[in-house]
C-alpha positions in Angstrom: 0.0 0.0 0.0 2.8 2.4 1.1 4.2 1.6 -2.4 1.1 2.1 -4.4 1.0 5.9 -2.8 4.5 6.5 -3.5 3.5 5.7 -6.8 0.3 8.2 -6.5 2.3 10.9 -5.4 4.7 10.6 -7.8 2.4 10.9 -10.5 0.7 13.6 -8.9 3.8 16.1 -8.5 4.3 14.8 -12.6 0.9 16.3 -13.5 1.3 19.4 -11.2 5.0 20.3 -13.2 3.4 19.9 -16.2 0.6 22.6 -15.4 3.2 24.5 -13.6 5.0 24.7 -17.2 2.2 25.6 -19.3 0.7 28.3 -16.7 4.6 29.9 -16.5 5.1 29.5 -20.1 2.1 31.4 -20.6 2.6 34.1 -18.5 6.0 35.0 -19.9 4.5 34.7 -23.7 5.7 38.0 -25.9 4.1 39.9 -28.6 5.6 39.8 -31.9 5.3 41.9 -34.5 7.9 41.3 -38.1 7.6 43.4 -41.0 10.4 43.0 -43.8 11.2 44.7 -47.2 13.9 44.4 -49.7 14.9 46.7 -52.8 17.0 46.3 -56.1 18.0 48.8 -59.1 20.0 49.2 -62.1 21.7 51.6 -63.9 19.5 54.0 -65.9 20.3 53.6 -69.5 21.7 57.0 -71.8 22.8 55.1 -74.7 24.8 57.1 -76.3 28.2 56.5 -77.0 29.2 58.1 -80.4 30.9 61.4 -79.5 33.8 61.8 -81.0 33.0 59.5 -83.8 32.0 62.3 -86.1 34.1 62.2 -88.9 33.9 64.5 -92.1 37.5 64.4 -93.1 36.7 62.9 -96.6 34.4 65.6 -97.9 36.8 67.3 -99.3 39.7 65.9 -101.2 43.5 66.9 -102.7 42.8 65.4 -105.9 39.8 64.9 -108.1 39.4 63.8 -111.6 41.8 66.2 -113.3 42.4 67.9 -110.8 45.1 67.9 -108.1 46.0 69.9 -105.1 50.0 71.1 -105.8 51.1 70.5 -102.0 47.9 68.1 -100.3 46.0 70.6 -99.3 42.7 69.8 -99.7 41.0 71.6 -102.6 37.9 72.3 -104.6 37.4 73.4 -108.0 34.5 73.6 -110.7 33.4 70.3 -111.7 33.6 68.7 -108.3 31.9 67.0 -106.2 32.6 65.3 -102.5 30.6 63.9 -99.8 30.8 62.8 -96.1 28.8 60.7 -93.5 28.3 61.5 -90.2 26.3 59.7 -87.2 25.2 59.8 -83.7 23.6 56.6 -83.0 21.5 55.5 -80.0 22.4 51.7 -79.0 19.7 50.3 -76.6 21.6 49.3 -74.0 20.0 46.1 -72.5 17.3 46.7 -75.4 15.6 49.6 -73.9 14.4 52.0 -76.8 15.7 56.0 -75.3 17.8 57.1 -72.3 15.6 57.1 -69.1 16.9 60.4 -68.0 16.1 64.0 -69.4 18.3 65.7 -71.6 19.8 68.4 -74.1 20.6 67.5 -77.5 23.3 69.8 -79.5 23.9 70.1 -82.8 26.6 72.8 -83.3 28.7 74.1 -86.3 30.6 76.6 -84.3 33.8 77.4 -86.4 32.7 76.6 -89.7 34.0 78.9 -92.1 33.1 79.9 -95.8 34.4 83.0 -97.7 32.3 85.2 -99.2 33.3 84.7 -102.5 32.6 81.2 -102.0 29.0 82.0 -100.9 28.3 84.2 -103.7 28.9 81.3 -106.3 25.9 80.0 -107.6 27.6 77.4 -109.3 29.0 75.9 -105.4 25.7 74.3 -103.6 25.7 71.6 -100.3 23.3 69.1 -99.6 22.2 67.2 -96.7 21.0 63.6 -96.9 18.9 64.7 -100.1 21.4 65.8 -103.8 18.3 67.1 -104.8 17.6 70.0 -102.5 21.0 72.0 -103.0 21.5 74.3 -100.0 23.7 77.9 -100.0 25.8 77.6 -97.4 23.9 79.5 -94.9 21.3 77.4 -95.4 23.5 74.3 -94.7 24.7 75.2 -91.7 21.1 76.0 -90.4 19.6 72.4 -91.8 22.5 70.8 -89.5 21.3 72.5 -86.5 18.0 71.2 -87.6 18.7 67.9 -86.4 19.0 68.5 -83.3 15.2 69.1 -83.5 15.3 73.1 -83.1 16.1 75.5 -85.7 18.7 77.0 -82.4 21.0 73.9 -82.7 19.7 73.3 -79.0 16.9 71.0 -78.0 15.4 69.5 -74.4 14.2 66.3 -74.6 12.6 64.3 -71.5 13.2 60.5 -70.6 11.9 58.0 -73.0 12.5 60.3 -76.3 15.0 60.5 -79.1 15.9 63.3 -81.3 13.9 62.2 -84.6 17.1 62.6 -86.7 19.2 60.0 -85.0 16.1 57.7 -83.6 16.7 54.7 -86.3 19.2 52.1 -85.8 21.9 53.9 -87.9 21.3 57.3 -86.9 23.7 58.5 -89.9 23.5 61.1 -92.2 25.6 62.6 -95.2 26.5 66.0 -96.2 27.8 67.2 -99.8 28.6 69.6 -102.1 29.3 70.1 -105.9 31.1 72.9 -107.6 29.1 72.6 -111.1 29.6 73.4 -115.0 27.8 76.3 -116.2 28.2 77.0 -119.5 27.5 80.8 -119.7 30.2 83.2 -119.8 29.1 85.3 -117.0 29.7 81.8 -114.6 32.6 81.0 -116.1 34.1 84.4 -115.4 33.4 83.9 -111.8 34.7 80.4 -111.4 38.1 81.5 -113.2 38.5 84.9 -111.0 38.1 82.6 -107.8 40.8 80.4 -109.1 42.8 83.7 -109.6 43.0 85.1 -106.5 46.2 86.3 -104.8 44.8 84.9 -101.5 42.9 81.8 -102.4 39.5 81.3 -100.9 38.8 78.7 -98.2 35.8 76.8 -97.2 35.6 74.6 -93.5 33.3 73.1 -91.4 32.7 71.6 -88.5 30.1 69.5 -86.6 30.0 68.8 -83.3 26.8 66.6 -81.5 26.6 66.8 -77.6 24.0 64.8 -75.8 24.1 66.0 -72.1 21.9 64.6 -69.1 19.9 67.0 -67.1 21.2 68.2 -63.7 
């Protein structure tokens, strides 16, 4: 018997701990509260990557079909023609169409130089992209800033937008000229008092396309 309600006790005090752990468990119980979050970016693309690849070195020449420049120079003379192409691609970086920032696009011909006597000659006309609208020179120049997409050379353009004249895949252009054959007098005598001149006339331009992101 004395056994038996060891035995009862023992099982007794069991139960009780058992209780005992749930009730303290209980009481020191917390609150929890978890809130989480996580974040990733990329680069924004520009895309743009041509500067300095402008190159109009071969529109002129120091030799033409009988003709030929003494000393290298380069040289133009009635019944001559050159022409030049020039580019400012966009290359979709990771495939994405236009640069995801704002921007200004310049298209500048700062420096370009053309003597009057050279202007004057109606026999010496420029093209750009189309030989069959022949430009003066002034006029030229002013098409060129065109493509920036503002007659100033100077245009804004927000995130998401190209300039319309370099939005295809090449984004190229070409510029030319031609010194032609008239066959009245009167345009013959100006052609041979150019080619006369104590101080030769000179002709030069330059292009220079700046894409710039927005501060």
């Amino acid at each position: 018997m004395k056994k038996n309600k060891s035995m009862r006790t023992a099982a007794a005090l069991t139960v009780l701990t058992l209780i005992t752990t749930c009730l303290i468990g209980g009481t020191f119980a917390k609150y929890v509260t978890m809130a989480g979050d996580n974040v990733a970016a990329r680069v924004a693309a520009w895309g743009f990557e041509k500067a300095g690849e402008i190159s109009i070195g071969n529109l002129f020449a120091a030799s033409y079909e009988n003709v030929q420049s003494s000393n290298e120079e380069l040289v133009i003379a009635p019944g001559t023609t050159g022409e030049a192409g020039f580019g400012f691609a966009y290359t979709s970086p990771d495939g994405i169409a236009a640069p995801e920032v704002a921007y200004t696009f310049t298209v500048d011909t700062t420096g370009s130089v053309c003597d009057d006597a050279i202007k004057a000659n109606d026999n010496i006309r420029f093209y750009l992209d189309d030989d069959t609208d022949l430009l003066t020179w002034d006029e030229l120049l002013s098409a060129l800033k065109g493509l920036s997409g503002d007659a100033s050379g100077v245009k804004t353009y927000e995130a998401g937008s190209l300039p319309a004249a370099f939005a295809d895949a090449a984004g190229t252009h070409t510029i030319g000229w031609v010194w032609s054959f008239y066959t009245s007098d009167a345009a013959d005598v100006v052609d041979t008092a150019m080619g006369n001149m104590d101080e030769l006339d000179d002709i030069e331009l330059h292009i220079s396309i700046t894409a710039e992101q927005i501060d």
